[in-house]
Kinemage of the C-alpha trace (Angstrom):
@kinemage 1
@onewidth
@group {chain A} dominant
@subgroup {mainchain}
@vectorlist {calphas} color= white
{ca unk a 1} P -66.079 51.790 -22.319
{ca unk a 2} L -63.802 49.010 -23.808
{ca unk a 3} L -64.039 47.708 -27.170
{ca unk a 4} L -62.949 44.641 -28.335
{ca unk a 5} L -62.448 43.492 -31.957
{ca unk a 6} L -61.829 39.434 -32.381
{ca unk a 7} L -61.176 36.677 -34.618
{ca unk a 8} L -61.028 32.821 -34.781
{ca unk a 9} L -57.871 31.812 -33.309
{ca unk a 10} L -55.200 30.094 -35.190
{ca unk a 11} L -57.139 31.079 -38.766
{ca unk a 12} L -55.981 34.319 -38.142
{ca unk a 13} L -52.672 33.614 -36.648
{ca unk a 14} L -50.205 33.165 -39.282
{ca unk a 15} L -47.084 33.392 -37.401
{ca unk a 16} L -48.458 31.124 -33.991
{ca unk a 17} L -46.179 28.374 -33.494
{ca unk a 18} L -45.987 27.561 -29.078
{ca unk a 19} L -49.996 28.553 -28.542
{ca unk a 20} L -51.460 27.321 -32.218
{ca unk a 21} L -54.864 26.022 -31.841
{ca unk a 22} L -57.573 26.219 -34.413
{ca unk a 23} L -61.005 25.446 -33.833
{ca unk a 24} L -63.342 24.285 -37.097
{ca unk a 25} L -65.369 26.456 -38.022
{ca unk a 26} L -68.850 24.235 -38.031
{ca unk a 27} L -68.359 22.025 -35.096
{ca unk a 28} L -65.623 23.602 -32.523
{ca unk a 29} L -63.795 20.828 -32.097
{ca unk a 30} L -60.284 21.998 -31.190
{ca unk a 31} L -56.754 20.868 -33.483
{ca unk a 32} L -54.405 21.605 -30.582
{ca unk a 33} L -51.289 22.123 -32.517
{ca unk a 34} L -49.552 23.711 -29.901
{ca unk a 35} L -46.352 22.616 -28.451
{ca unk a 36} L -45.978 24.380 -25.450
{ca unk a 37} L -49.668 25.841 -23.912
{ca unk a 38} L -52.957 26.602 -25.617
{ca unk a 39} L -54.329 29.578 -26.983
{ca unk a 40} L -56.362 31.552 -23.801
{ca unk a 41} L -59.105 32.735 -26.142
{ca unk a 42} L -59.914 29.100 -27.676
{ca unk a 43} L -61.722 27.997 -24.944
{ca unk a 44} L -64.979 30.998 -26.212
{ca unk a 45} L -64.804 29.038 -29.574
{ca unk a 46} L -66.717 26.081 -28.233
{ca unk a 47} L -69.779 28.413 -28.425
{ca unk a 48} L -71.330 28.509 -32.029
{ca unk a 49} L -72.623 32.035 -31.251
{ca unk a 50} L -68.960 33.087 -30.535
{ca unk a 51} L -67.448 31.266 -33.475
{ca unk a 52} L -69.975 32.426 -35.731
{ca unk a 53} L -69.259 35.947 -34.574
{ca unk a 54} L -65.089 35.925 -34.941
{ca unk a 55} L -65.689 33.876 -38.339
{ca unk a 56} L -68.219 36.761 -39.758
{ca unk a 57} L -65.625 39.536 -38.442
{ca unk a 58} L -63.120 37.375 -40.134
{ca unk a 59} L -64.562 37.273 -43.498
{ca unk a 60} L -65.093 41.063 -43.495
{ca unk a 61} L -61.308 42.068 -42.450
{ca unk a 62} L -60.112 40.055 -45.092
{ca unk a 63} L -62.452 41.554 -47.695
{ca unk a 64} L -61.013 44.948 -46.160
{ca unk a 65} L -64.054 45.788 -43.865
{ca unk a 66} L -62.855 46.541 -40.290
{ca unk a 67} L -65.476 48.779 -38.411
{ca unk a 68} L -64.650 51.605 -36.697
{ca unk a 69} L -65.044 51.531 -33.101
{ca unk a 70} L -67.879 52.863 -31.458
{ca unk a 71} L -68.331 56.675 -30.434
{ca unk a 72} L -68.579 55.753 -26.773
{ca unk a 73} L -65.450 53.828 -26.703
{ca unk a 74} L -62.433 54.665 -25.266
{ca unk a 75} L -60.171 51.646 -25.407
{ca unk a 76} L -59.998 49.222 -28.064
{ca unk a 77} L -58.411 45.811 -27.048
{ca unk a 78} L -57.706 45.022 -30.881
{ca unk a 79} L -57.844 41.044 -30.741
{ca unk a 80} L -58.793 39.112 -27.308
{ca unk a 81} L -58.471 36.417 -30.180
{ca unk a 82} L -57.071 36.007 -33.186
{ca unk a 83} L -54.171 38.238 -34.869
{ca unk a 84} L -52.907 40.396 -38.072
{ca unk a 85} L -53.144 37.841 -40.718
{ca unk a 86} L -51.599 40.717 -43.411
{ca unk a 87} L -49.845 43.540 -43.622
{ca unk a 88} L -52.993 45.209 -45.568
{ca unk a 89} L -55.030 44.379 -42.446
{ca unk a 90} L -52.401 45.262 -39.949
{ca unk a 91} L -51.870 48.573 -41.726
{ca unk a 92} L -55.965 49.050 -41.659
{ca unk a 93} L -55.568 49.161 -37.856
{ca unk a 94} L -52.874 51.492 -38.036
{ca unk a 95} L -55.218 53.754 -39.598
{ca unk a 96} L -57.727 53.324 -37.224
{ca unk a 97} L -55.778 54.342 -34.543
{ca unk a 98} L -54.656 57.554 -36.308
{ca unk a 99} L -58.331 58.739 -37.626
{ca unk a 100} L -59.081 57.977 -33.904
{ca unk a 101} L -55.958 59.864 -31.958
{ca unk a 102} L -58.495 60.486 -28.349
{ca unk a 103} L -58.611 56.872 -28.122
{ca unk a 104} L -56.801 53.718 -26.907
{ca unk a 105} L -56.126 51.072 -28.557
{ca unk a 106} L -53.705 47.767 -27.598
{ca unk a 107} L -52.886 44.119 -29.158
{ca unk a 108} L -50.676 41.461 -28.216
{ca unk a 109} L -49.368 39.635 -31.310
{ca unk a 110} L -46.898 36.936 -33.300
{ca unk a 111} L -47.425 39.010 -36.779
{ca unk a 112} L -44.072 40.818 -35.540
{ca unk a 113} L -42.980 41.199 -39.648
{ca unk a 114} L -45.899 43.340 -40.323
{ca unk a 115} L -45.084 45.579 -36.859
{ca unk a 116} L -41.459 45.870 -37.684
{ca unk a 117} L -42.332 47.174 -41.373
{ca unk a 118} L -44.752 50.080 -40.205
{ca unk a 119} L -42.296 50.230 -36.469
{ca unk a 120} L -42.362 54.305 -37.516
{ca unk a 121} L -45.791 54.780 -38.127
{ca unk a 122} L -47.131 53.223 -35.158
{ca unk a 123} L -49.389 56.051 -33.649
{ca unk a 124} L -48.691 56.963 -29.770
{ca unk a 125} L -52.509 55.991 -28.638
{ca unk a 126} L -51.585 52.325 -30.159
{ca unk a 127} L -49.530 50.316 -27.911
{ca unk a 128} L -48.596 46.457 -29.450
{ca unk a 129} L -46.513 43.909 -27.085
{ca unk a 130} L -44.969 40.818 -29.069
{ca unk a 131} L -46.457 37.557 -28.027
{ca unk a 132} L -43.128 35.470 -27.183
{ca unk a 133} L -43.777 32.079 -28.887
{ca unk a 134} L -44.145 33.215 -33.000
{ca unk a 135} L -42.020 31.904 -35.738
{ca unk a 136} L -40.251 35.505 -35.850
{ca unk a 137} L -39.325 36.357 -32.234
{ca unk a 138} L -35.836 36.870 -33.589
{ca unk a 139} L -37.759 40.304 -34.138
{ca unk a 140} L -38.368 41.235 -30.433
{ca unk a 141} L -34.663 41.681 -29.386
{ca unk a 142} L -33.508 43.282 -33.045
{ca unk a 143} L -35.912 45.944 -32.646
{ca unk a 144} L -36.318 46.087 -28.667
{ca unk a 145} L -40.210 45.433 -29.318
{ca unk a 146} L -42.174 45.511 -26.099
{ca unk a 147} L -43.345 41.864 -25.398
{ca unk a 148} L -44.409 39.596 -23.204
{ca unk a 149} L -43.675 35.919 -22.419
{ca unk a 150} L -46.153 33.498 -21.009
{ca unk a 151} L -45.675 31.302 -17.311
{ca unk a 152} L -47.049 28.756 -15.645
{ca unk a 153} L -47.283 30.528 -12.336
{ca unk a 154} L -46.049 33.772 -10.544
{ca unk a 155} L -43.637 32.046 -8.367
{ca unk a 156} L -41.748 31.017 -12.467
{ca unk a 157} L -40.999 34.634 -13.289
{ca unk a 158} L -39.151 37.826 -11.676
{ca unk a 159} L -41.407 39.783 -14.411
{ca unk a 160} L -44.352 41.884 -13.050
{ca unk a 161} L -47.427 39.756 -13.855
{ca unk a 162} L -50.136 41.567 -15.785
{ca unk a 163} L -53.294 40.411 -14.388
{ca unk a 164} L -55.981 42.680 -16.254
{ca unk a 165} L -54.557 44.522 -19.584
{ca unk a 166} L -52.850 47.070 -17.633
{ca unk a 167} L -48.899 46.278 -18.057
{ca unk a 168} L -50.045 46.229 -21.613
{ca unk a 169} L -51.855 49.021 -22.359
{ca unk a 170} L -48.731 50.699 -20.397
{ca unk a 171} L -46.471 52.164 -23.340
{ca unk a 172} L -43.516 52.640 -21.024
{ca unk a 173} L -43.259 48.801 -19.373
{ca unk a 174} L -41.621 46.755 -22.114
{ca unk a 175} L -41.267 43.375 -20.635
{ca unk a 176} L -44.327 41.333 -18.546
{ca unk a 177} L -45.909 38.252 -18.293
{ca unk a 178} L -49.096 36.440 -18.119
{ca unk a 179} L -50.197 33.735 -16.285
{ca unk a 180} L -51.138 30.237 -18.969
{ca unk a 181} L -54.641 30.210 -18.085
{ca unk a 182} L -54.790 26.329 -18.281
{ca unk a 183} L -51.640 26.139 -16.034
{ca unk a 184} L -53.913 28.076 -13.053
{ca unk a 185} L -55.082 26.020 -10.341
């Protein structure tokens, strides 16, 4: 069973820059601030039910309440939206992922300052890949940080494509890329 732990986009993205979007919080209407392609996980926003959801989770990770996954779960997809807005809740996942050493857990992300301060304390069983397109991807090649970059098709890249979470769950494949999901025809 896979778990997945989300928050708004772009509220919780403090280091976004080529994807930003942020959706308000009352009436989804999108600010597309990006300059490059959109956010993936905005689109889910446009459902109050959803919004209300990432906002609630939100509210709680910033008052330091992050749940622990459930028993039955196996793999934790930390973030299908949203990101490490501080270290304190970046580190709060790293501790997760240590009380919990029989699972998996994985996260794509821009909040590459908070990774590179805790780089040797990041548990095995949690696997982060550096979203190319952050204010700090300076970081990525200084610290050979696993990453990915995002392409308009598979006929744009030589990388291997991940399609479904695999390539990044992967702790030994250190470069991939995903397909813009607006881009697809």
């Amino acid at each position: 069973m896979v778990y997945e732990y989300n928050l708004p986009v772009g509220h919780s993205c403090p280091f976004a820059k080529t994807c930003l979007v942020k959706v308000d919080k009352k009436t989804g209407k999108f600010q597309n601030k990006s300059n490059n392609y959109k956010c993936y996980a905005a689109a889910a926003e446009r459902f109050p039910g959803v919004r209300d959801s990432r906002w609630n989770n939100f509210e709680n990770a910033k008052n330091g309440i992050v749940p622990q996954p459930p028993k039955l779960a196996k793999s934790i997809r930390v973030h299908g939206s949203g990101d490490f807005f501080s270290q304190s809740y970046f580190d709060r996942w790293v501790d997760i992922a240590m009380q919990n050493p029989d699972k998996e857990f994985w996260a794509y992300t821009k909040s590459l300052k908070y990774w590179v301060r805790r780089i040797a304390d990041i548990p095995n069983n949690f696997v982060l890949t550096a979203s190319v397109g952050g204010n700090d991807d300076y970081l990525i090649a200084e610290h050979d940080l696993k990453h990915v970059v995002v392409v308009a098709s598979d006929e744009s890249t030589l990388l291997p494509i991940d399609t479904n979470d695999d390539l990044a769950r992967n702790p030994s494949i250190k470069r991939f890329a995903l397909i813009d999901n607006y881009a697809k025809k």
